[in-house]
N, C-alpha and C positions, 0 to 999 in steps of 0.2 A: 604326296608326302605331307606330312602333319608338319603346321609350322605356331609356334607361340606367337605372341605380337612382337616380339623381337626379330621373328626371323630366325631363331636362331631352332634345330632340329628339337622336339620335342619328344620330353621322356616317356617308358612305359607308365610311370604312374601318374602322369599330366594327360594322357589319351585314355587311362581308365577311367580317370575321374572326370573329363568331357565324354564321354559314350555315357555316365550314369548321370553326369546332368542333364546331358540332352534329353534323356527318357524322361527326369523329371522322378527319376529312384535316390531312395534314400543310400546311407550306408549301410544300414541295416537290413535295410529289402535286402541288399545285395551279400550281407552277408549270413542273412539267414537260407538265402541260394547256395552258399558255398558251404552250408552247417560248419561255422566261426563262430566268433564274437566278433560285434561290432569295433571294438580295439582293432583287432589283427588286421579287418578290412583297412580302418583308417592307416595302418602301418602299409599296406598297399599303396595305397593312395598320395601318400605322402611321401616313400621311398626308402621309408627306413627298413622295411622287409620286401626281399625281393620276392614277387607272387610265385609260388609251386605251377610246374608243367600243368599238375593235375584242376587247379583251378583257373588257371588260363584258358584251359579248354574248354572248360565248362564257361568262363566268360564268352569266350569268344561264339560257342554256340550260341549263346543265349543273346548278344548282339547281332549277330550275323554278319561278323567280320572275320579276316585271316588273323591268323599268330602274327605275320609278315606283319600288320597292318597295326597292332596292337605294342609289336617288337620296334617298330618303327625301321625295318627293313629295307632298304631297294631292292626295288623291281629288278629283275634282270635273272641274270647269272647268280648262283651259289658261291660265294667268298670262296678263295684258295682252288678252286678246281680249273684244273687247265684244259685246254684241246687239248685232244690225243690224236 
């Protein structure tokens, strides 16, 4: 699980924006990946616009991490589904 130095759970756009530092990509690398403007990416990044299914996937491929892992998900079980 992704943790900030607080400890406290870390957001989807505090994990996008560590996956593109770590590479060492700009916003613009990445959002010329996504054919954007570098604006909308920064609004990812920051949280003011939540990212489209459609570009999360294409981030996540292009990392080579899960939705799960980007969503900040646990492991386990799917929410709400019980034994049958």
């Amino acid at each position: 699980m992704c943790y900030d130095v607080s400890g406290d759970d870390m957001e989807t756009f505090e994990i996008l924006r560590g996956l593109r530092e770590d590479k060492d990509y700009t916003q613009q690398q990445m959002a010329d990946l996504l054919k954007i403007g570098r604006t909308m990416y920064r609004r990812y990044e920051t949280g003011e616009t939540e990212i489209p299914m459609r570009h999360l996937k294409v981030l996540c491929n292009f990392y080579g991490v899960s939705a799960d892992y980007v969503l900040n998900l646990p492991k386990g079980r799917p929410y709400g589904l019980n034994k049958r």
